[in-house]
C-alpha positions in Angstrom: 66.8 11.0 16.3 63.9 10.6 19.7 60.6 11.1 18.2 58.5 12.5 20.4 55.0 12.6 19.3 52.6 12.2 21.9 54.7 11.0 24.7 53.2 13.1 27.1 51.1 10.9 29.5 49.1 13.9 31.0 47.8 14.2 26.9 46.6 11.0 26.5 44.8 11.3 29.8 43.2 14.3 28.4 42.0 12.7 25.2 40.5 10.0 27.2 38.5 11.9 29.4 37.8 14.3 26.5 36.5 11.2 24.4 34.5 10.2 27.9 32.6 13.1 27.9 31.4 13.5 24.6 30.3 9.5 24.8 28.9 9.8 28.0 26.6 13.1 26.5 25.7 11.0 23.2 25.2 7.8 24.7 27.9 6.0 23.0 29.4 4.3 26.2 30.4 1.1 23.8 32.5 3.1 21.1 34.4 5.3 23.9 35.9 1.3 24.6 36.2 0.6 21.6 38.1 3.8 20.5 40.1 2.6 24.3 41.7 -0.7 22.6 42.4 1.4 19.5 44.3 3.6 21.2 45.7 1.1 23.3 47.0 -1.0 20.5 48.1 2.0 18.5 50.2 3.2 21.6 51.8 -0.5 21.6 53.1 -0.3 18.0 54.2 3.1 18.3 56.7 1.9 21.4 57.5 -1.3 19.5 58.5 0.6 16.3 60.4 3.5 18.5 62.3 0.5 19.9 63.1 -1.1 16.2 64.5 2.9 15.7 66.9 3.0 18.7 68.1 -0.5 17.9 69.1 0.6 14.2 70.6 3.9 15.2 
């Protein structure tokens, strides 16, 4: 079973700039980077636990 919840890199480049804009328009430059390494880190346990998957399966 692939799970495929966004693994579309063209989505996530969306969000990003999305989440720019609004930060750039309320002046929250420092929470846009913050919400960056979120995502970052929730991006690197989503891969790590898809890999755990393919291994038991």
């Amino acid at each position: 079973m692939k799970l495929r919840f966004l693994n579309n890199g063209y989505l996530n480049g969306f969000y990003a700039v999305l989440l720019a804009v609004v930060s750039i328009f309320t002046g929250e430059i420092v929470t846009f980077i913050m919400l960056g390494f979120i995502f970052m880190a929730l991006l690197n346990i989503n891969s790590t636990l898809k890999k755990i998957l393919d291994k038991k399966s």
